[in-house]
N, C-alpha and C positions, 0 to 999 in steps of 0.2 A: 340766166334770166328767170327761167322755169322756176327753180329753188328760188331768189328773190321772191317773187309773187307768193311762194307758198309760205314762204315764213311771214310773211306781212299777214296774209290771208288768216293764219293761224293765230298770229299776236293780234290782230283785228278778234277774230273770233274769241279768243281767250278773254279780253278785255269786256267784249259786251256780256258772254258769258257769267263774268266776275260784279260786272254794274248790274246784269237781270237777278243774281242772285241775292245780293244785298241793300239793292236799290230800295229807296223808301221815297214815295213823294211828298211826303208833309214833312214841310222844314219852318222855324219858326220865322223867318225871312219870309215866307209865303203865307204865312196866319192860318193854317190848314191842318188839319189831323188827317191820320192815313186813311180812316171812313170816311172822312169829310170830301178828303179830295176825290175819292170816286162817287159821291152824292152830289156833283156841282158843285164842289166846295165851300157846302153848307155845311152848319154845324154850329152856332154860336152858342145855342141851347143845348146840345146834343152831347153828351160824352158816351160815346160809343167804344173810345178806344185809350189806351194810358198816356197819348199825346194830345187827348181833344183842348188840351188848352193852348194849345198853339191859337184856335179860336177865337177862346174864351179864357182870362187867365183864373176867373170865379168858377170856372168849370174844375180847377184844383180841390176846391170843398164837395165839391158835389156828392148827394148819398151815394152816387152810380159811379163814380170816378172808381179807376183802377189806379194803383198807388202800387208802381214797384220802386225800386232804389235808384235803376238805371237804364238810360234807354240810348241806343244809338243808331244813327242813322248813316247810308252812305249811299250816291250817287252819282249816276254816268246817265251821261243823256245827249239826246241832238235832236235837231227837227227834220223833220222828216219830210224832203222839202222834193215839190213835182210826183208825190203819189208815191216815192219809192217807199221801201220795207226795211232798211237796211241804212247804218247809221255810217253816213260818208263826212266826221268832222266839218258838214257847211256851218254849226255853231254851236261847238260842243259843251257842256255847262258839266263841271265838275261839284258835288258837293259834299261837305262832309259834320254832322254836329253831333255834339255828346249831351245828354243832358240828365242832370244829378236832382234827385226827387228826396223830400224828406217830410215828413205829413204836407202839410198844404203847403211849403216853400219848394222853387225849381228855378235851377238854374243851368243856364242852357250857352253853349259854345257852340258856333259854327262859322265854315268860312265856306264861300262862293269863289271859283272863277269862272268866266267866261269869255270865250273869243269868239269875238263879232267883226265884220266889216271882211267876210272871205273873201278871197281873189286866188285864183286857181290857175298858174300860170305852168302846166303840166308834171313838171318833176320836183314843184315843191306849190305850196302855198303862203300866203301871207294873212295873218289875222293883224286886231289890235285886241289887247288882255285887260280885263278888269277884275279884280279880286273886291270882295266885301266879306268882313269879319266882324260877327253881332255878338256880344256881349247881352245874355237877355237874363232878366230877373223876373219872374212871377212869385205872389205871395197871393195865398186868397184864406180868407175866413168865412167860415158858414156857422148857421144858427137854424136848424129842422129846416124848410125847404129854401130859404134865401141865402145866399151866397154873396159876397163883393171879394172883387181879386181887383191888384195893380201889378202895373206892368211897367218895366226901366228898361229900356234899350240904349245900348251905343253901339253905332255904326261906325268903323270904321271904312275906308274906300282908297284903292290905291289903283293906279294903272300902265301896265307894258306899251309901248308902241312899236310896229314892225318888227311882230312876230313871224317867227320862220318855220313851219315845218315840210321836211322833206318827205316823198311820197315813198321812195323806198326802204325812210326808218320813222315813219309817220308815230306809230304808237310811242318808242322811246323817243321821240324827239317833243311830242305830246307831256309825257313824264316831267321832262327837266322842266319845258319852257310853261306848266301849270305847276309845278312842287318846288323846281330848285332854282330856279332864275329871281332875280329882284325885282319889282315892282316901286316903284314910285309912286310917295305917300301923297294922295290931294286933300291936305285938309280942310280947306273950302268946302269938302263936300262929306266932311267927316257931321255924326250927329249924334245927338244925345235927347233922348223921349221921353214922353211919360204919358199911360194909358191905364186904363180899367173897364171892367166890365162888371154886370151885373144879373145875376140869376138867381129866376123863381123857378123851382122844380118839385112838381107834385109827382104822385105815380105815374100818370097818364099824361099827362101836359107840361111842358114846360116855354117858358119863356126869357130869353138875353137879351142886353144892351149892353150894346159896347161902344166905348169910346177911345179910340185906335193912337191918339195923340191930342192932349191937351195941354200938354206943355212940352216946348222944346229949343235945340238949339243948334245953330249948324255952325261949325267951324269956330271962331275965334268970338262968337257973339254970344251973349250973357241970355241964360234963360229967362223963358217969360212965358207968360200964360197967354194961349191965342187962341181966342175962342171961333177966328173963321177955319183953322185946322180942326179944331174941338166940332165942330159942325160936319165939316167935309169928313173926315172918320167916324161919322157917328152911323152905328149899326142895331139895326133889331133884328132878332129870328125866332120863330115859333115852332116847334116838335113836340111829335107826338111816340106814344112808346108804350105800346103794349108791357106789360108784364111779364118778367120775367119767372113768375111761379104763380100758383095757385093759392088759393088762399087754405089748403091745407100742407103749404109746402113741399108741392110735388113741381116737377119743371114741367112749364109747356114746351110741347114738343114745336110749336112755332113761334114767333114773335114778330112782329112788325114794327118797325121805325119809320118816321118821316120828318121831313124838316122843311122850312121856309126863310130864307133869310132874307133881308134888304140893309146892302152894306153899300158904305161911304157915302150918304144919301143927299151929305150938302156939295158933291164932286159932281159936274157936268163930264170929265172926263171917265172918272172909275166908277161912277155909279153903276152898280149891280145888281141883280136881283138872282135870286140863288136857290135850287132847291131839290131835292132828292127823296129818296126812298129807299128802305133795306128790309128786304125779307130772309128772317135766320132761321134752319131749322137747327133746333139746339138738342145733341146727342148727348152732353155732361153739361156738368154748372160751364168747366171751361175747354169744351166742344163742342164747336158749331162750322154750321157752311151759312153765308150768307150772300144772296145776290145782290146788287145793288146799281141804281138806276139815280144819273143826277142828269142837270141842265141847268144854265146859268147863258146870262147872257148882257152886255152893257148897256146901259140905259143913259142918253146924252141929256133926256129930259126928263123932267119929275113928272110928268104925266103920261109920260109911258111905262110906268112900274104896270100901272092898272093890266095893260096887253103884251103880248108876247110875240115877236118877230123873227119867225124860223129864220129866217135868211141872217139873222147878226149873230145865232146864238150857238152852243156850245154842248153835246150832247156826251155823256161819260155812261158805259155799263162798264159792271163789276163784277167780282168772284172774288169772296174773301173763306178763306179755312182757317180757324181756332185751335192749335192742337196745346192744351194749356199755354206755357209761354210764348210759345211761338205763333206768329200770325204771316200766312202768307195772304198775297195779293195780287190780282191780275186785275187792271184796269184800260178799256180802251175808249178815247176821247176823239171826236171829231167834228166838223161842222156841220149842222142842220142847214145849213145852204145846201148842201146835196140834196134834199128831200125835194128844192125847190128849182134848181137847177141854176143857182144863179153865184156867179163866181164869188171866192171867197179868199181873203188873205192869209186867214187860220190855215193851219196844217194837224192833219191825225197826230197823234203818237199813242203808243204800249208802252206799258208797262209791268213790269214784273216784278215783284219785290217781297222780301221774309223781316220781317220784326222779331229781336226777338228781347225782352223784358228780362231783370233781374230785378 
């Protein structure tokens, strides 16, 4: 029994292991770059990193964009649910995308699963599985500081019912029933988009607008233009960006970033308000440490953008290291209801994660 527990114990460990070391948070399913997501998920203006167009897809032109060939990403994750520290599959989300750069065009593969609806009936458990696989196109063109990029998505969406995993082969049984088990296609819920964005970026200021979805189609119905979707994803965000050299081309030894976002602004549901901060101190062109401080939080009403209510909202610090291609990342999010002491649905989570560019 002793041996049981410890192989588990080890293949548990190995696994989270494997997802801390190559884990990336910003997938283009979540609209986020890897600075973004630990700035509160801001960024629309902001190309801080070679994924910021997850974003913004006009953040491809951008003078400040990083432009490598290839970027990949991979993740393990759970919620971290009742305080613990320690990832007990109660909803564990696998993901994985590749995405292919060529001047200002990108094209991006990824697939989601997740099991939700646990029930823990001691020597196994029961989820129900959902997969989603995006298909994403960005194209952006720039002219000195304006930039317009567009955006093609198709979602695909498929779903398992009464999944099984056992508690004393939990990780392999994990394996099959997220990589090699079937799912069943729901077309009804399959989709096809179309977005853009638009960016003014001078030295010091820059400014975004996005339009997340203005034309689309879901399942077997004919596309068309909907301008109450074209409203409810409609995003602005404002950054600011110190300088990255002096003007005898010597590097400052610090720099500061900041951002402001206000995303899906016609949604009573997702309405956002977004915003963060990053201070780098920069050792080479491409070595740096950067800390970084975001907050975000839902807004049900349009005249609550104006104030800010600890108790709904979402607090993220960061540690980000540059060692040329490679970029690691520690980020840790949790609820500002704790400052107030008043319960909250949200749950922490860490993260750990290395990028690395080609």
């Amino acid at each position: 029994m002793r041996s049981k527990c410890l192989v588990k114990a080890i293949m548990i460990a190995v696994l989270i292991l494997v997802a801390a070391v190559f884990d990336l948070s910003a997938f283009a399913l979540d609209g986020t770059g890897t600075y973004g997501e630990a700035m509160g998920r801001s960024g629309l203006s902001l190309a801080l990193g070679s994924d910021s167009f997850f974003a913004n897809p006009a953040l491809l032109a951008s003078q400040r964009s990083i432009s490598p060939s290839l970027i990949t990403h991979l993740r393990f994750g759970d919620d971290l649910v009742g305080g613990r520290t320690r990832l007990d599959f109660e909803r564990p989300l696998a993901d994985g995308s590749i995405s292919f750069l060529a001047k200002n065009l990108a094209l991006t593969i990824q697939s989601r699963t997740l099991f939700d609806g646990h029930q823990d009936y001691g020597s196994y458990s029961t989820y129900e599985g959902s997969k989603q696989t995006l298909f994403e196109l960005d194209w952006a063109w720039g002219s000195g500081p304006i930039s317009l990029g567009f955006r093609a998505q198709a979602i695909a969406r498929s779903e398992r019912a009464d999944i099984r995993l056992n508690a004393d082969q939990l990780v392999l049984d994990y394996l099959v029933q997220s990589a090699v088990a079937t799912y069943q296609s729901v077309e009804q819920m399959a989709s096809i988009s179309f977005g853009m964005g638009l960016l003014l970026d001078y030295e010091w200021i820059a400014m975004g607008v996005v339009v997340g979805q203005f034309a689309a189609s879901y399942g077997e119905q004919p596309l068309v233009l909907d301008g109450d979707s074209l409203f409810k994803s409609l995003g602005w965000g404002l950054s600011l960006s110190s300088p990255a050299y002096t003007a005898a081309n010597d590097l400052h030894l610090f720099r500061f970033q900041g951002s402001l976002d206000l995303v899906n602004l016609g949604s009573d549901e997702s309405r956002q308000v977004r915003m963060g901060v990053a201070l780098t101190l920069q050792l080479l062109a491409d070595w740096s440490v950067s800390l970084l401080s975001g907050y975000r939080e839902v807004k049900k009403q349009a005249s609550d953008l104006v104030r800010l209510s600890p108790s709904d909202g979402l607090h993220t610090v960061g540690l980000v290291a540059e060692l040329g291609r490679a970029t690691a990342l520690l980020f840790y999010e949790y609820p500002t209801a704790w400052y107030t002491n008043v319960p909250s649905s949200e749950h922490a989570s860490l993260s750990l994660s290395l990028s690395i560019t080609l």
